[in-house]
BAFI-936750 format. One record per residue (C-alpha): residue number from 1; y, x, z. Coordinates in steps of 0.25 Angstrom, whole numbers, plus 2048, in hexadecimal, padded with zeros to 3 digits. Example, Ala and Ser with C-alpha at 12.3 -4.5 7.8 and 13.67 -1.06 7.14 Angstrom:
2
[pt 1,[7EE,831,81F]]
[pt 2,[7FC,837,81D]]
//
This chain:
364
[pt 1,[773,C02,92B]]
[pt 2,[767,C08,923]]
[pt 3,[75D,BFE,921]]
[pt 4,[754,C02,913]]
[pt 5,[755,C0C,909]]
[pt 6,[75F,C07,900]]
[pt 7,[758,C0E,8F4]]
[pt 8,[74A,C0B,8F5]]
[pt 9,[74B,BFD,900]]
[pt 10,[742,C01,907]]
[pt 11,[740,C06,918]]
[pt 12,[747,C10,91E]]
[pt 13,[740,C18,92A]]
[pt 14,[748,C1F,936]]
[pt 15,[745,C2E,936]]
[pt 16,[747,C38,942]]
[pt 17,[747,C46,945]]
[pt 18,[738,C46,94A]]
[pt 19,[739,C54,94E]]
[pt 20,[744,C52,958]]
[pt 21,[73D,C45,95C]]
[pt 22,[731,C4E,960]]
[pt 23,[738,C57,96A]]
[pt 24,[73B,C4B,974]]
[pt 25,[730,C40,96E]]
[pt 26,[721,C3F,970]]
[pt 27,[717,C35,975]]
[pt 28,[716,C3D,983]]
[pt 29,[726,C3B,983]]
[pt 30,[727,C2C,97D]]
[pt 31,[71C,C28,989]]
[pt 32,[725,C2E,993]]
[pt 33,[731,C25,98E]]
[pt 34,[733,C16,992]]
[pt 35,[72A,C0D,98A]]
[pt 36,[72D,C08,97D]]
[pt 37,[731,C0B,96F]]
[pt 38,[73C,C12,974]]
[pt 39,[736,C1C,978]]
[pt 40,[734,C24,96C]]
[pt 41,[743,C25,96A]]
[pt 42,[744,C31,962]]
[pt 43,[73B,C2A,955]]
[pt 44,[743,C1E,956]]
[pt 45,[752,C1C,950]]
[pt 46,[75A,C17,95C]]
[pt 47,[762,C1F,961]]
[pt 48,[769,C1B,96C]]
[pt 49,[761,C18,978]]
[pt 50,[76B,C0C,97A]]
[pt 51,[766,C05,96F]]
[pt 52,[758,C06,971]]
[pt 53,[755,BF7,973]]
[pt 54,[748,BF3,97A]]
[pt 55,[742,BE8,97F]]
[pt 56,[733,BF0,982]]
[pt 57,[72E,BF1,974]]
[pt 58,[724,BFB,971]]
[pt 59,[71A,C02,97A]]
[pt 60,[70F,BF6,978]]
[pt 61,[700,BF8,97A]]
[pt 62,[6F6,BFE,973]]
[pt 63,[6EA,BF4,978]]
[pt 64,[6DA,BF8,974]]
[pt 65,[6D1,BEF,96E]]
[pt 66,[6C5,BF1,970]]
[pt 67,[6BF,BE3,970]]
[pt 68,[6C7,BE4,960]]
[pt 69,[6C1,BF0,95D]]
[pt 70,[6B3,BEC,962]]
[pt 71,[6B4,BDF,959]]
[pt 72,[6B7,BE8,94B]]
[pt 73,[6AF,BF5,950]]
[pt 74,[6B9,BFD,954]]
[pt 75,[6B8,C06,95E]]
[pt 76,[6C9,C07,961]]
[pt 77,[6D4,BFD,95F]]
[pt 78,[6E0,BFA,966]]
[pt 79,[6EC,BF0,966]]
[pt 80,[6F9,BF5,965]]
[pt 81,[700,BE9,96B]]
[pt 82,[70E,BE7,966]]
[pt 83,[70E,BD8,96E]]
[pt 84,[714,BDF,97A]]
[pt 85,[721,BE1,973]]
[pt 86,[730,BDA,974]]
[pt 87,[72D,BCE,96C]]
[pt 88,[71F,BCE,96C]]
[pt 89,[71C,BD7,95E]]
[pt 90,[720,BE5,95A]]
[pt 91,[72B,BE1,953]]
[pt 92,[732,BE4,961]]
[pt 93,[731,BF2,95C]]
[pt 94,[738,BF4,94F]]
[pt 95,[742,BE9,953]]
[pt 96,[747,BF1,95E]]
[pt 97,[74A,BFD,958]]
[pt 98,[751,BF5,94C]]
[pt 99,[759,BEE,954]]
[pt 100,[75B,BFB,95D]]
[pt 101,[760,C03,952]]
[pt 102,[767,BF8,94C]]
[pt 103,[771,BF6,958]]
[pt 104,[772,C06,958]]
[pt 105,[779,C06,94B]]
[pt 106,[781,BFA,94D]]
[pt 107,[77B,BEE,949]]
[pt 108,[77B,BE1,950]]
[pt 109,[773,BD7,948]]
[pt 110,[767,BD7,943]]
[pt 111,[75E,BCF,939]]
[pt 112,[74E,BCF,935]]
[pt 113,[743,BC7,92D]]
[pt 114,[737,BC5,936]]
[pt 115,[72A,BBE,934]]
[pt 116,[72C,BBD,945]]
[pt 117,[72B,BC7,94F]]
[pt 118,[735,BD1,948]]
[pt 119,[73E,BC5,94B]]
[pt 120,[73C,BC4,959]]
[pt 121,[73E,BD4,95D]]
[pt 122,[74A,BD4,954]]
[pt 123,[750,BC8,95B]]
[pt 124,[74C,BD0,969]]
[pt 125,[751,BDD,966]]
[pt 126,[75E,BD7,961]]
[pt 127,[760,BD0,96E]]
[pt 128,[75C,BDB,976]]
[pt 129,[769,BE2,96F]]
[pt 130,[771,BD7,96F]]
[pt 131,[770,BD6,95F]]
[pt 132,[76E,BCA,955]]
[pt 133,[763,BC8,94E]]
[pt 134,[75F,BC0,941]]
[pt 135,[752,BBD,940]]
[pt 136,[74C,BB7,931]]
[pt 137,[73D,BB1,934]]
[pt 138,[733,BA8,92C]]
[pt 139,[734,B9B,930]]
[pt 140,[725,B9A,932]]
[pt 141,[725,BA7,93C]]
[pt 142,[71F,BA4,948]]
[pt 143,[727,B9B,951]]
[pt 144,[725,BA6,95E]]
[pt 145,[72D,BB0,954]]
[pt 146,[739,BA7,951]]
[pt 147,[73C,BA3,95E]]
[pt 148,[73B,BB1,963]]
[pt 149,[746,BB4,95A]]
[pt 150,[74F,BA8,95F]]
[pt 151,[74B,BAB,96E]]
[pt 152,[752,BB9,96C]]
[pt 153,[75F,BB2,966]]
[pt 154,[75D,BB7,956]]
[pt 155,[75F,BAE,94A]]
[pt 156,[754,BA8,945]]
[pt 157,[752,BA5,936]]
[pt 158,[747,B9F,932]]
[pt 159,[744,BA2,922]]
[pt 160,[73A,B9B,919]]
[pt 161,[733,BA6,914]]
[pt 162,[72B,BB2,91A]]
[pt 163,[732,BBE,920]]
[pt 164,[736,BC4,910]]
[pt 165,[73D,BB8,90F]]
[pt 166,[744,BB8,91E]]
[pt 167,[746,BC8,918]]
[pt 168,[74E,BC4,90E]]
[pt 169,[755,BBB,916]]
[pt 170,[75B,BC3,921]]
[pt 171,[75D,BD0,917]]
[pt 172,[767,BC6,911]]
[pt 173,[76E,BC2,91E]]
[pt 174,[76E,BD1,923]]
[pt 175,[777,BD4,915]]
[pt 176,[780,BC9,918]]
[pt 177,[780,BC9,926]]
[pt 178,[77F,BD9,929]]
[pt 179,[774,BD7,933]]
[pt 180,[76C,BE4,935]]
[pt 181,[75B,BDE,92C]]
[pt 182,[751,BE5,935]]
[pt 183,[746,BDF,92C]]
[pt 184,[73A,BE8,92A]]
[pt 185,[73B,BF6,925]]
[pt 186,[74C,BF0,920]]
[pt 187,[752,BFB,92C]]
[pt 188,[74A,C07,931]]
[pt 189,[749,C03,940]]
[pt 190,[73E,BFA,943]]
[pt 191,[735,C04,93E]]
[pt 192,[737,C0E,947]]
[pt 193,[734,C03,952]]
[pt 194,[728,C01,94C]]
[pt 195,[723,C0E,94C]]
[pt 196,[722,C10,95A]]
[pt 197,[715,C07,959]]
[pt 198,[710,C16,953]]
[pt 199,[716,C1E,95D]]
[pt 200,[70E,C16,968]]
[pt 201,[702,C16,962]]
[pt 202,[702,C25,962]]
[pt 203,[705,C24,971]]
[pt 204,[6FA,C1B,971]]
[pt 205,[6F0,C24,96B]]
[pt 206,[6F4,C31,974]]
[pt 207,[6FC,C36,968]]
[pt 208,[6F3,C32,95D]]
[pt 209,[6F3,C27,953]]
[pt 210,[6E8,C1C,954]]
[pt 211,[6DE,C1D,945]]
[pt 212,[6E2,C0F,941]]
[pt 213,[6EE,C05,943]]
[pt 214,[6EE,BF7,93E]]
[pt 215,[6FB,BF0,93D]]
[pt 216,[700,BE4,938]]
[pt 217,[709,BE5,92C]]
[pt 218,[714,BDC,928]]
[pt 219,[720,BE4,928]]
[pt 220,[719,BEF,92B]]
[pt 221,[724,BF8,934]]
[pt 222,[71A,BF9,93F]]
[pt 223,[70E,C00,934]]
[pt 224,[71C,C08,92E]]
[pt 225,[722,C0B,93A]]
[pt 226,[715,C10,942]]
[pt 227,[711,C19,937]]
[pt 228,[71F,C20,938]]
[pt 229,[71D,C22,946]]
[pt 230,[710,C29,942]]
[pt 231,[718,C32,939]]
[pt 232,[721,C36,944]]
[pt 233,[718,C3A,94E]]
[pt 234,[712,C41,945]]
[pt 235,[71E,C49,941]]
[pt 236,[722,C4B,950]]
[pt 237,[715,C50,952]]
[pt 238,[70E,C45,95A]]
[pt 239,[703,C44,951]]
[pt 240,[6FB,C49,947]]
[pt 241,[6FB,C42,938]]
[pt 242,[6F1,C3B,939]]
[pt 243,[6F4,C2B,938]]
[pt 244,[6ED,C1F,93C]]
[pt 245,[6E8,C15,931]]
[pt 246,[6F2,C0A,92F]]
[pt 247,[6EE,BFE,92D]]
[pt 248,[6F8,BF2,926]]
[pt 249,[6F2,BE4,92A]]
[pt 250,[6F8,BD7,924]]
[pt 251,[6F4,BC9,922]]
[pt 252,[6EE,BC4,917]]
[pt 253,[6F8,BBA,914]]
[pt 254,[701,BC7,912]]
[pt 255,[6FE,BD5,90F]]
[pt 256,[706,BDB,906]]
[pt 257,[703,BE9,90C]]
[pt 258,[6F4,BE6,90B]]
[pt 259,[6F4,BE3,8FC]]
[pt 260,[6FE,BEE,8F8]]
[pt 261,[6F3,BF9,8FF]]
[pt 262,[6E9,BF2,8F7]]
[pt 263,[6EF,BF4,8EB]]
[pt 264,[6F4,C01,8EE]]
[pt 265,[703,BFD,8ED]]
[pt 266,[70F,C03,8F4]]
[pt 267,[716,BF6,8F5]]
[pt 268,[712,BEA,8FA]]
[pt 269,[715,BDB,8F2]]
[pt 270,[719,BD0,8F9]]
[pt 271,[710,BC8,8FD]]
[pt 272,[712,BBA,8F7]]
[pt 273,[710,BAD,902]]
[pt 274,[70D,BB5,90E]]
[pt 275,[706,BAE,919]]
[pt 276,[701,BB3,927]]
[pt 277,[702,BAC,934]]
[pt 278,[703,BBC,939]]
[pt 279,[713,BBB,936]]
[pt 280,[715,BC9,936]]
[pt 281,[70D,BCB,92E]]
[pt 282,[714,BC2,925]]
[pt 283,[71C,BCD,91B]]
[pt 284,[71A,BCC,90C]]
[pt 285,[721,BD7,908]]
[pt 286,[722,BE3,913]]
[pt 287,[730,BEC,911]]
[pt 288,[72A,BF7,914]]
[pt 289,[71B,BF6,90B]]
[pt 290,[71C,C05,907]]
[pt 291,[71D,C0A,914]]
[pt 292,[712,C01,91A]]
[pt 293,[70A,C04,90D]]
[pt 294,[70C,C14,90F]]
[pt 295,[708,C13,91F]]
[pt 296,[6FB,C0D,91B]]
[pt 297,[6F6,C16,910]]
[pt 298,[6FC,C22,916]]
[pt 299,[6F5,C1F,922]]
[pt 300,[6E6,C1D,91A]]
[pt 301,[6E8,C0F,920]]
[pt 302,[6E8,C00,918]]
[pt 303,[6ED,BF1,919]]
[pt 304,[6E5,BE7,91D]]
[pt 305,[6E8,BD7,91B]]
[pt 306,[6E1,BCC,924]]
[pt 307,[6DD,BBE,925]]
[pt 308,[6E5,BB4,92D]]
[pt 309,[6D8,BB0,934]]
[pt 310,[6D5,BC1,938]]
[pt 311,[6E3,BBF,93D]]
[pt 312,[6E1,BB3,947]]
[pt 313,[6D0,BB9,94A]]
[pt 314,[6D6,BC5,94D]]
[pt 315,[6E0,BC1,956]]
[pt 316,[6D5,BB9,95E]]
[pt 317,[6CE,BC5,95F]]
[pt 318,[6DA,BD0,964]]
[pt 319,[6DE,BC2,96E]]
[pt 320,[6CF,BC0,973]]
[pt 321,[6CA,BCD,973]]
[pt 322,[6D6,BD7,978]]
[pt 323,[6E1,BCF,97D]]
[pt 324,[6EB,BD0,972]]
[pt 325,[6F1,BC4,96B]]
[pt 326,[6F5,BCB,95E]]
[pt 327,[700,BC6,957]]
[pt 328,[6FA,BC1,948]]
[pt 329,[6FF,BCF,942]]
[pt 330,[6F7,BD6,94D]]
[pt 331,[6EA,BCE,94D]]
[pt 332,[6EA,BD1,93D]]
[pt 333,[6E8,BE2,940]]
[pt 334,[6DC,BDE,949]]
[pt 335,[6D6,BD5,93D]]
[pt 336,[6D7,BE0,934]]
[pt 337,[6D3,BEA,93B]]
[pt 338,[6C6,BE3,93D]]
[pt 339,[6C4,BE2,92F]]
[pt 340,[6C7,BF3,92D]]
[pt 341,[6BD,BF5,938]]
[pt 342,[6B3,BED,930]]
[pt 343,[6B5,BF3,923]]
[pt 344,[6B5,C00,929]]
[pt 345,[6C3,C05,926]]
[pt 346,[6C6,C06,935]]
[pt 347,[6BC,C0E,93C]]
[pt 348,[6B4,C0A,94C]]
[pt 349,[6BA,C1B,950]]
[pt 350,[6C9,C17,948]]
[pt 351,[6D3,C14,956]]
[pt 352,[6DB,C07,94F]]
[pt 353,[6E7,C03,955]]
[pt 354,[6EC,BF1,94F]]
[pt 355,[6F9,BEF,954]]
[pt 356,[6FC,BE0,958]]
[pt 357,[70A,BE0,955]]
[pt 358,[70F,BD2,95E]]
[pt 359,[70B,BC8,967]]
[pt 360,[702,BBB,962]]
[pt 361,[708,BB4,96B]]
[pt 362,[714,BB1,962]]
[pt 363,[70A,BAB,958]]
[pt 364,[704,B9F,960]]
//
């Protein structure tokens, strides 16, 4: 199994033949197709339709907010709600198509570091294909994320650490053991479930891409991944090149991303004693920081960190004004997009798209 570049350690991406794709795939042909991530078969890297696990991942909402956008100024702002998903996040998404293309080539037990909802879609989609799981978690992840995991019958192991630690942890026990590590960016797969956040938001937009994104950035496969969607519609034709602004929000108590673009680095530093009750948030050192780092500036985007208390205001605010109970990591994009539309760097006329990426329910 391919996992990194052996040379360089760092991602491997799936490629396709995008011109063949093009013949049989577009958003007219994808809407036509059951729902789901699924549907856009050709950009994705299973092939066998046997093994395309599923347990409804994918087509969530793309909800307005105007009562949001009223409060910063803003004329148009959605939600894209990934709290509809298997499991409650969109981790459902990458974890699928891991696992999917994991039992494709043979493999039957599977390992991951998690800071908490990672856990619980790898537990479900190993279940779903009667595989093992092996799930390593800090011990202070929420308590709704650890019983997930066991509900679904995985192993629980609970480290004294952050998620590095729990990374180091069940790299070791993948050497020994030969379990397949589905940690972040460590195999090429969950990216490409990821990405089909890009691919509905061009279906969204009626085959256009929103001005702006905010998303929430620990790992950063979902930044990543959408803005490889972004460059394969383009190259099948879909769209033009123009992109939208991305925007990397983290948590004050850790942003190795945000202080890496403010000093105009190309790698992140760990971040030393890491501390956010937004637990996904909760990455002191992303695998993938050149990646992230490149989607950003490429995209004329930046990185923005915020306050624990914008966090719980904001969530008040999404709950209270729209309906929404934003998972911590979600509720963070709409406190920082509050402060972009005050200093300016998100325009009234700019169509912004924050992406709540799970259910606040786990977190109560």
């Amino acid at each position: 199994m391919q996992t990194v570049c052996r040379d360089c350690n760092s991602p491997l991406e799936a490629k396709y033949d995008l011109e063949k794709a093009a013949k049989t795939l577009s958003l007219e042909a994808a809407a036509a197709r059951p729902r789901g991530i699924w549907r856009w078969t050709e950009v994705l890297p299973v092939l066998n339709a046997d093994h395309r696990l599923t347990l409804g991942e994918g087509n969530t909402p793309l909800v307005p907010a105007p009562r949001l956008g009223e409060l910063a100024g803003l004329s148009h702002v959605w939600i894209k709600d990934e709290s509809g998903n298997p499991t409650g996040s969109f981790k459902a998404r990458g974890l699928a198509m891991a696992v999917a293309k994991g039992i494709e080539l043979g493999l039957k037990e599977f390992v991951i570091p998690t800071a908490g909802n990672a856990g619980g879609a790898l537990a479900a989609y190993a279940a779903r294909a009667g595989a093992v799981a092996h799930v390593y978690m800090p011990r202070d992840a929420p308590a709704a994320n650890q019983e997930e995991v066991k509900a679904f019958g995985a192993e629980l192991v609970l480290v004294d650490g952050l998620i590095n630690e729990a990374g180091k942890q069940a790299a070791a026990e993948a050497a020994r053991r030969r379990w397949f590590d589905v940690s972040t960016f460590k195999e090429p797969y969950r990216l490409e479930g990821k990405k089909t956040m890009g691919l509905e938001l061009a279906e969204h937009f009626g085959g256009e891409l929103p001005d702006v994104v905010l998303y929430p950035t620990g790992g950063g496969t979902g930044l990543v991944g959408m803005w490889k969607a972004f460059d394969e519609m383009q190259q099948m034709g879909w769209i033009d090149s123009k992109r939208p602004r991305m925007i990397s929000v983290q948590a004050a108590g850790c942003a190795p991303v945000v202080r890496a673009g403010i000093e105009g680095k190309e790698r992140t530093e760990p971040w030393p004693n890491a501390q956010t009750e937004a637990a996904g948030l909760r990455v002191p050192a992303p695998f993938a920081d050149r990646m992230i780092l490149r989607a950003i500036r490429e995209s004329g985007g930046t990185a923005v960190a915020v306050t624990e208390a914008e966090i719980v205001e904001a969530q008040q605010e999404a709950a209270t004004k729209e309906g929404v109970l934003m998972a911590p990591e979600g509720a963070a994009t709409w406190a920082a997009l509050k402060r972009l539309a005050q200093d300016g760097r998100v325009m009234p006329s700019d169509r912004v798209v924050i992406f709540n990426t799970g259910s606040g329910l786990k977190y109560i």
